[in-house]
C-alpha positions as CSV (number, residue, x, y, z in Angstrom):
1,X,1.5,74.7,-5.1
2,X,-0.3,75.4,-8.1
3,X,-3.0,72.6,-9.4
4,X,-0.7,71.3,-12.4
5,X,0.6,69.9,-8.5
6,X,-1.7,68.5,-7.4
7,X,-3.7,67.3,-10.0
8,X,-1.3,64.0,-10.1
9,X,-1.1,63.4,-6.1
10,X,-4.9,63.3,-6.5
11,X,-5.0,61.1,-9.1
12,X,-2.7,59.0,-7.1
13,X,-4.7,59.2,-4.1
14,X,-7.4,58.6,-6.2
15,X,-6.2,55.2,-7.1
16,X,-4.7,54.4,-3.9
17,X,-8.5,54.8,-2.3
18,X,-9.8,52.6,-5.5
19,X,-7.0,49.9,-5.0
20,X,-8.1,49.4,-1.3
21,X,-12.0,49.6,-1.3
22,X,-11.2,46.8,-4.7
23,X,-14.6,45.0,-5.2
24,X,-16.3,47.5,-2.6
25,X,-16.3,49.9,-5.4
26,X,-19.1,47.6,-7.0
27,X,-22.6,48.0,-5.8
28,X,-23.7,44.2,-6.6
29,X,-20.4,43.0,-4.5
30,X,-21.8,45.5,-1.8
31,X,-24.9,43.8,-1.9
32,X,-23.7,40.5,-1.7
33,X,-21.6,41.0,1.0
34,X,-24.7,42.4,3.1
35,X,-26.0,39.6,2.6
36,X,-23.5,37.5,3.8
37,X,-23.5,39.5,6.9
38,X,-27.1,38.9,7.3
39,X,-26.9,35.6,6.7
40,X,-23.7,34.5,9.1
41,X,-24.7,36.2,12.2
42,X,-28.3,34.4,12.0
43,X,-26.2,31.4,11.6
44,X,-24.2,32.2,14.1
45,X,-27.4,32.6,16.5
46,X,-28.8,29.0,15.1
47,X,-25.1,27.6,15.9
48,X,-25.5,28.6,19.8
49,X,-29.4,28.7,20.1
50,X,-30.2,25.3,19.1
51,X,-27.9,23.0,20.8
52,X,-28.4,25.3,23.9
53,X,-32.2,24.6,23.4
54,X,-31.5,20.8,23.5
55,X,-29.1,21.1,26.6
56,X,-31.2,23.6,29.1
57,X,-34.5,23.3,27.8
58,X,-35.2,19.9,26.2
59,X,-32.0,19.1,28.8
60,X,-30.8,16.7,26.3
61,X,-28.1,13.9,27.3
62,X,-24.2,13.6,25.4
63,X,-25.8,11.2,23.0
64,X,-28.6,13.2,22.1
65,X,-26.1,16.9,21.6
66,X,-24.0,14.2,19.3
67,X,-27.2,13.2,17.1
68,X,-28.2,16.7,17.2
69,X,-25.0,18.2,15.9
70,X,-25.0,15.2,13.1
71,X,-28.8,15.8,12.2
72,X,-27.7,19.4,11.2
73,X,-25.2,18.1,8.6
74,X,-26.6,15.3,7.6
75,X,-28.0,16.9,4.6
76,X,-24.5,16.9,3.2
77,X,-24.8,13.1,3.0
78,X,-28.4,12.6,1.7
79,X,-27.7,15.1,-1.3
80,X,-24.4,16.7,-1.0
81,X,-23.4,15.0,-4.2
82,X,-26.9,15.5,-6.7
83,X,-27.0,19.3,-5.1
84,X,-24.0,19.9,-7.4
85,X,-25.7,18.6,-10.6
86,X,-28.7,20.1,-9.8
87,X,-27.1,23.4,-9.4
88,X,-25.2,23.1,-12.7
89,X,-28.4,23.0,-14.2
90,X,-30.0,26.2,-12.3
91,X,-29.5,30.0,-11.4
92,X,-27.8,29.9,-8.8
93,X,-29.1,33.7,-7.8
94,X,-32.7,32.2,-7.2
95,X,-31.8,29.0,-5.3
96,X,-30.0,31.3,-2.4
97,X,-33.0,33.6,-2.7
98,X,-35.0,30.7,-1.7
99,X,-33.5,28.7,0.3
100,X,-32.9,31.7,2.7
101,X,-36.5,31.2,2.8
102,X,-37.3,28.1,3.6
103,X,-34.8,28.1,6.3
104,X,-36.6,31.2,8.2
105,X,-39.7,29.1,8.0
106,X,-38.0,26.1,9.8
107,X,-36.5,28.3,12.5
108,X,-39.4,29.9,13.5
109,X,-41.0,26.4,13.9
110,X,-38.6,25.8,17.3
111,X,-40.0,29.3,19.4
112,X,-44.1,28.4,18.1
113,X,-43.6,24.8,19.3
114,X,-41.9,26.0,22.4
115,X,-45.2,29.1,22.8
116,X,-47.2,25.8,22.4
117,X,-45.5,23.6,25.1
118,X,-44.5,21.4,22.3
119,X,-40.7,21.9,22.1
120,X,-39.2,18.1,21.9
121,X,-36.0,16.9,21.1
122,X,-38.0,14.9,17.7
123,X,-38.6,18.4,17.0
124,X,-35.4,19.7,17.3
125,X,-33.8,16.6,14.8
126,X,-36.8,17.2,12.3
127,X,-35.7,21.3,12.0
128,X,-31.9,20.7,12.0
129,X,-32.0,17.9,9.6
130,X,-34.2,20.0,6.8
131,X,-32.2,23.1,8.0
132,X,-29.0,21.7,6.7
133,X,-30.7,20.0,3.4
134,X,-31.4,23.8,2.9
135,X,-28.2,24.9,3.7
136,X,-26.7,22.5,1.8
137,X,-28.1,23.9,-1.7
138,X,-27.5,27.6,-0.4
139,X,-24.0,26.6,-0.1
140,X,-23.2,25.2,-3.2
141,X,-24.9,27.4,-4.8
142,X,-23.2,30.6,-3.0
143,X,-19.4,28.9,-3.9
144,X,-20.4,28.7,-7.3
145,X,-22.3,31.6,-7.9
146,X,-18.8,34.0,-7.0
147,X,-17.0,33.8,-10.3
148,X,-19.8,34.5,-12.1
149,X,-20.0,37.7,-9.7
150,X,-16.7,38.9,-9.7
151,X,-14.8,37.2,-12.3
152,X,-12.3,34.8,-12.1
153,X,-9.5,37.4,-11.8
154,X,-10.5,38.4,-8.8
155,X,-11.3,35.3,-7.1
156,X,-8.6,35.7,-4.3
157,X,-9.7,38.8,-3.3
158,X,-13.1,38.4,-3.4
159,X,-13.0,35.2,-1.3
160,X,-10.4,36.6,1.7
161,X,-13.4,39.4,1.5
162,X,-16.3,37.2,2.4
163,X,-14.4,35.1,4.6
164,X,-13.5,38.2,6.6
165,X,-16.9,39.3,6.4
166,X,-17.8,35.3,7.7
167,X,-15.5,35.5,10.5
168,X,-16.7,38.8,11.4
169,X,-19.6,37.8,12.3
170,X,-18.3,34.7,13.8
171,X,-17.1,36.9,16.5
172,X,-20.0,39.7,16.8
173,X,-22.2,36.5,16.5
174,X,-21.8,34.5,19.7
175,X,-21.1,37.9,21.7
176,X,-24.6,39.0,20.8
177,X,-25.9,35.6,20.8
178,X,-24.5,34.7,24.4
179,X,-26.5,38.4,25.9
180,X,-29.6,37.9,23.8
181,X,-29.7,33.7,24.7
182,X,-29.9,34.9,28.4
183,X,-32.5,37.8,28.1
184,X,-34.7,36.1,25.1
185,X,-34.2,32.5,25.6
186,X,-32.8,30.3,22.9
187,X,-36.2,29.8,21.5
188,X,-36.9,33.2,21.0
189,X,-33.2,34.0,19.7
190,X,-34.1,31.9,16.7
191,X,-36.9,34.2,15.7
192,X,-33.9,36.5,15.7
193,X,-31.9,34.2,13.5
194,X,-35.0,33.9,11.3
195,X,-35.2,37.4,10.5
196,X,-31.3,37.5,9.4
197,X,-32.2,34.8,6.9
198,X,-34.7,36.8,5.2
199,X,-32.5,39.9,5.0
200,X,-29.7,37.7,3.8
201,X,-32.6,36.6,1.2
202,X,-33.3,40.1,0.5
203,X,-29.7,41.2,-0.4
204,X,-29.2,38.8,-2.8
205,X,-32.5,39.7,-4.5
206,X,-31.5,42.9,-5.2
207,X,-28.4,42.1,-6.9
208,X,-28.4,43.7,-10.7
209,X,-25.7,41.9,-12.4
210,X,-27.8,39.4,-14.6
211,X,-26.3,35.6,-14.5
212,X,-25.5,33.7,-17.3
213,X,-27.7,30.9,-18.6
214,X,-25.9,27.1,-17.5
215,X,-24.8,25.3,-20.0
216,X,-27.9,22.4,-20.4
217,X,-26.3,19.2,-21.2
218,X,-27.1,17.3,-23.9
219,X,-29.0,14.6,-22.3
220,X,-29.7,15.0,-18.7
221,X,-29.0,11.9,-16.6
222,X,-28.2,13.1,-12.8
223,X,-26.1,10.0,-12.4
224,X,-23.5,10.5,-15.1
225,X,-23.7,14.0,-13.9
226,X,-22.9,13.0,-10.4
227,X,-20.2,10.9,-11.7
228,X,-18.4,13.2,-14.2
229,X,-17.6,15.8,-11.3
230,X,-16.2,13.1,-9.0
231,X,-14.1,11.7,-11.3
232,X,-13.0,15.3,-12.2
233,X,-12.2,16.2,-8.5
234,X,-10.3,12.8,-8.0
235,X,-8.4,13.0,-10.6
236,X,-7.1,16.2,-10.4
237,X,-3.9,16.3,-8.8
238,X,-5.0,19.1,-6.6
239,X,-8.4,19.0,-5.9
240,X,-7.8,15.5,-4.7
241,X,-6.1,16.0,-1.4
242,X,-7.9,19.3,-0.8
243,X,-10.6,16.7,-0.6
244,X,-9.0,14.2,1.6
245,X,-7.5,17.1,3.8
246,X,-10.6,18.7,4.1
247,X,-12.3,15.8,5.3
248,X,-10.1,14.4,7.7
249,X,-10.0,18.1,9.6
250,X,-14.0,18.7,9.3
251,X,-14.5,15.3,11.3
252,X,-12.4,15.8,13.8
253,X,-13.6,19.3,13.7
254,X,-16.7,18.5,14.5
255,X,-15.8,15.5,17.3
256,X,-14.0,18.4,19.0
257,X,-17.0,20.9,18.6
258,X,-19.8,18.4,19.7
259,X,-18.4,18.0,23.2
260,X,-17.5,22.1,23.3
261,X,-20.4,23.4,24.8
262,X,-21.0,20.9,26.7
263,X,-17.7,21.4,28.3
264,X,-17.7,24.6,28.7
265,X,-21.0,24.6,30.2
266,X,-20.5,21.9,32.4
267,X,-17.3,21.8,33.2
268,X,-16.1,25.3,33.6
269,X,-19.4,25.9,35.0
270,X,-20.1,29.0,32.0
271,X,-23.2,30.5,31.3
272,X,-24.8,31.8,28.4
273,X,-22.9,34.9,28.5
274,X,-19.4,33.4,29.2
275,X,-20.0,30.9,26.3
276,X,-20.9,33.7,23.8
277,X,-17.8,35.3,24.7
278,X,-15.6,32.2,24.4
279,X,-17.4,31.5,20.9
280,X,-16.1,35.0,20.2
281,X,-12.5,35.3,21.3
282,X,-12.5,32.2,18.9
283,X,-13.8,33.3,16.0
284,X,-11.7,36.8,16.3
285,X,-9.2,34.3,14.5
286,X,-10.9,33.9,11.7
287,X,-11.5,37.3,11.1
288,X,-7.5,37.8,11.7
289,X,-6.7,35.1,9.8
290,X,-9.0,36.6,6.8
291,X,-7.6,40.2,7.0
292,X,-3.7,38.1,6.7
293,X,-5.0,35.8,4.2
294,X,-3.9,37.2,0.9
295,X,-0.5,38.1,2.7
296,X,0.2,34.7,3.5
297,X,-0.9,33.0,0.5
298,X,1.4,36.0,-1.4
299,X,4.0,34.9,0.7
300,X,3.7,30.8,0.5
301,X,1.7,30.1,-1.9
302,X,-1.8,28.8,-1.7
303,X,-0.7,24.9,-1.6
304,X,1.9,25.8,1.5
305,X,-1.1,27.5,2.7
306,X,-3.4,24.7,2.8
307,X,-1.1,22.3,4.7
308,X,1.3,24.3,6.8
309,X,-1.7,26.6,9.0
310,X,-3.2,23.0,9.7
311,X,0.2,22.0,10.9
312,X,1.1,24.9,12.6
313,X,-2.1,25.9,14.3
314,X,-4.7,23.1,15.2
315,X,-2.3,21.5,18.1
316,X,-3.3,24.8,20.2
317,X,-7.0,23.5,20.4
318,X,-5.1,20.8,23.5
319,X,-5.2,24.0,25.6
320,X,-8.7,24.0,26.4
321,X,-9.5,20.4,27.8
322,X,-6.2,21.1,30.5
323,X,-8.6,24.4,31.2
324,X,-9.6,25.0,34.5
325,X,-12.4,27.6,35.5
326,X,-10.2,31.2,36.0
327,X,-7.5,32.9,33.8
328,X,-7.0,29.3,31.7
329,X,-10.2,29.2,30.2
330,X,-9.3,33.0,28.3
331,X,-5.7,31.1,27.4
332,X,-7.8,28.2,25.9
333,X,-10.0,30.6,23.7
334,X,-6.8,32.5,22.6
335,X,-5.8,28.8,21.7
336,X,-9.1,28.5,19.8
337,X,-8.8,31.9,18.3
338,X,-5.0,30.6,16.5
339,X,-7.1,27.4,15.2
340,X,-9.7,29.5,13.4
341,X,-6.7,31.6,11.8
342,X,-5.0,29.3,10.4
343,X,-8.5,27.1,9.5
344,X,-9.7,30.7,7.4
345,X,-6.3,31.2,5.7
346,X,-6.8,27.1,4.7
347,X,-9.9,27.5,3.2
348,X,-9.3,30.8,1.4
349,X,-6.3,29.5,-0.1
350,X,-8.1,25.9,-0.6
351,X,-11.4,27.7,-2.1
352,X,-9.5,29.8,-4.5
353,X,-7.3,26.9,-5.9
354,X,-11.0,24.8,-6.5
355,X,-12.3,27.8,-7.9
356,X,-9.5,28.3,-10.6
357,X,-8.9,24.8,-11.1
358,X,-12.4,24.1,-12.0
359,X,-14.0,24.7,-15.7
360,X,-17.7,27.3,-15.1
361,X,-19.6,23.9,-16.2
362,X,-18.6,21.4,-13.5
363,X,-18.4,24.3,-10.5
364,X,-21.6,23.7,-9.0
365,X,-20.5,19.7,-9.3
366,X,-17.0,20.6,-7.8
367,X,-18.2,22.5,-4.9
368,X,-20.7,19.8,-3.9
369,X,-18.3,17.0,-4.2
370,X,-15.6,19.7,-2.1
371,X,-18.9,19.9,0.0
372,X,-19.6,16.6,0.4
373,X,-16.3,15.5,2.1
374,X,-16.1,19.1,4.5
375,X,-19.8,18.3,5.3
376,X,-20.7,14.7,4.9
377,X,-18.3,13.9,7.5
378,X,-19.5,16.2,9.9
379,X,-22.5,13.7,10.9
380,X,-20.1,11.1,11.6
381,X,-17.9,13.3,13.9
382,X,-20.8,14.4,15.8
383,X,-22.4,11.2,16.3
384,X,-18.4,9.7,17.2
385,X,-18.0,12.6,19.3
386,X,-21.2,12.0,20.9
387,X,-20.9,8.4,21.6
388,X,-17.5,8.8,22.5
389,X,-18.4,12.2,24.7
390,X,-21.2,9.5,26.9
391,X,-18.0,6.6,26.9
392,X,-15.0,8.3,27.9
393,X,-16.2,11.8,29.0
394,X,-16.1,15.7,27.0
395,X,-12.2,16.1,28.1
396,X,-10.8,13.0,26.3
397,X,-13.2,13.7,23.2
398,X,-11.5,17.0,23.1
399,X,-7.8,15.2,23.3
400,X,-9.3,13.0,20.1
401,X,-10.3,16.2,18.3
402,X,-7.5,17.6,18.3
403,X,-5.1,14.5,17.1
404,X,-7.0,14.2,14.3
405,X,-6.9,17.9,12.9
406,X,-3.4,17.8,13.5
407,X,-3.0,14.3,11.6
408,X,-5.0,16.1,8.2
409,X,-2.0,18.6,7.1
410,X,-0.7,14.6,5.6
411,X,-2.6,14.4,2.4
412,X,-1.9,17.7,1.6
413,X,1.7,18.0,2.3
414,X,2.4,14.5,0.6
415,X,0.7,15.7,-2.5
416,X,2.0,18.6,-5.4
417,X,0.0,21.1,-2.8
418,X,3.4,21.0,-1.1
419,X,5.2,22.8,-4.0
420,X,2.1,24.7,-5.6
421,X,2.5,28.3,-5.5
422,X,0.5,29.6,-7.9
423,X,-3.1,29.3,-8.8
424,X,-3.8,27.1,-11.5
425,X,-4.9,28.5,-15.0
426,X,-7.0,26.1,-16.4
427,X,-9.8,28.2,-15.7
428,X,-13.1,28.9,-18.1
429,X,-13.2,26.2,-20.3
């Protein structure tokens, strides 16, 4: 074979290798994405550390998991909505950067106060309340900051690559979690937690790429601001039951979750360990469901995508409150594991349509109002799914949970989502 021969099979393998790494090839993606690790796996450790501190060590009643679990998303309702305009206004590069931050500080307030003898549930509210009014601004300002990362031709791609890289360490998270909860303590696993935030904080500092100025508007009132992006996301033919769907899963979502550990600690008699594992066998969904997301949406199209996985996957949550300790409970996590699939393709699909639908000035306003109905309900599912967890027991708020993210395919599939199988292209102006 002489190299006139091979020149062009390396050239082709050249490409092939290019075609699969995609955005990987970029140094500032590769950053970003580190930084996503970092931060998801310390959220992961905050998601099983702190209620876990409420239940053993503050031994915290139903009522009190419930206002926990709404305390930490709370910050959606108090300034979900003026996040977005504020973040229209800003960098969104600096805002992660410091939120990150502020959210290690908080963290480490939980293991001092428990070094001190101090650890209360008041505490516990106080940290999970300003935790998510951080998160909150990270959020919307990690959404928004994506297209001005990797353009909006590459949206898709570069969202099924974060949300693999999310539900990655969805599942590493509570397997390492569950270990370190049981030799550490859930106190001192938020130090832990901490320390992922400020890498996750680091990452994005080092990103190169510089961001464009936002447009400043011509007078700034935060009210008309406010206003202008919901009556852009309710008006839109597809944004608005994205919004509607959204909401209706993310409560019951969050009923069902409230009254999860609780179950599996107290009713299938799990430890630490076992629950870590559970958390993980669930979230290996999402990383499946991530990996098969662009094939799917290919397939369907993203509207299909963002009502029929709701459809055809949340009724396998009902598996887990029939459970009984033994061979059943693994059943119920493969159960959970099919929910967090189809929930990942949803929201890639769902993400990418909001992203592509939305002109650069009104994304940070889009993704807080998106934000604002996926998050301001989750306070009222986990106060519901407390109060209903201390009236009717953890099994029946289970039952409830899953009904409802069941019932939520409706405003999608009764909407043109039903039809839509290409992105919009509205995009930019």
């Amino acid at each position: 074979m002489t190299e006139f021969d091979k020149s062009p099979r390396e050239a082709q393998r050249s490409v092939a290798r290019s075609s699969r790494l995609g955005l990987f090839r970029e140094g500032d993606f590769r950053r970003f994405f580190g930084a996503t690790l970092a931060g998801q796996l310390a959220d992961r450790f905050v998601f099983l550390a702190l209620p876990l501190v409420a239940i053993v060590w503050v031994e915290a009643n139903e009522f009190e998991v419930g206002v926990l679990t709404a305390l930490t998303t709370a910050g959606s309702l108090l300034i979900g909505l003026p996040a977005g305009a504020w973040i229209d206004r800003w960098r969104k590069r600096p805002v992660m950067i410091s939120t990150d931050l502020v959210r290690a500080g908080l963290l480490l307030l939980v293991p001092l106060a428990w070094w001190a003898d101090a650890l209360s549930i008041w505490l516990l509210f106080a940290v999970a309340l300003a935790h998510g009014m951080m998160t909150v601004l990270f959020e919307v300002g990690y959404t928004s900051y994506l297209p001005a990362l990797v353009g909006r031709e590459r949206l898709v791609e570069g969202n099924a690559k974060i949300a693999a890289a999310r539900s990655a360490m969805s599942i590493s998270g509570p397997g390492v979690a569950g270990p370190l909860v049981a030799w550490l303590g859930a106190p001192l696993t938020l130090v832990v937690s901490s320390a992922g935030m400020l890498l996750s904080a680091l990452g994005v500092l080092r990103i190169r790429k510089p961001e464009p100025q936002p447009q400043k508007p011509v007078t700034r009132h935060l009210i008309r601001e406010v206003a202008e992006g919901l009556r852009f996301v309710l008006g839109h033919p597809l944004l608005r039951p994205i919004l509607f769907t959204d909401g209706i899963f993310s409560l019951f979502l969050i009923t069902y979750q409230t009254m999860l550990l609780v179950f599996l600690s107290r009713h299938l008699n799990l430890g630490s360990f076992g629950i870590g594992l559970v958390l993980s066998v669930m979230a290996s969904g999402g990383l499946a469901g991530a990996l098969l997301a662009r094939r799917v949406i290919a397939r369907i199209g993203p509207g299909p995508a963002v009502w029929l996985t709701t459809l055809c996957t949340a009724p396998a949550a009902a598996i887990l409150p029939i459970a009984r300790p033994g061979w059943l409970v693994w059943l119920a996590a493969a159960g959970l594991a099919l929910v967090s699939a189809g929930g990942v393709i949803r929201l890639i699909s769902q993400v990418g349509l909001q992203q592509a639908a939305t002109p650069d000035r009104l994304l940070g306003r889009m993704s807080a109002t998106a934000r604002f109905a996926q998050w301001g309900s989750m306070p009222i599912g986990g106060l519901l799914g407390g109060v209903l967890g201390g009236l009717l027991g953890a099994q029946a708020v289970l039952f409830i949970g899953v009904a409802g993210m069941t019932a939520a395919f409706l405003p999608a599939v009764l909407s043109p989502l039903r039809t839509t199988r290409k992105l919009p292209s509205t995009a930019g102006v």
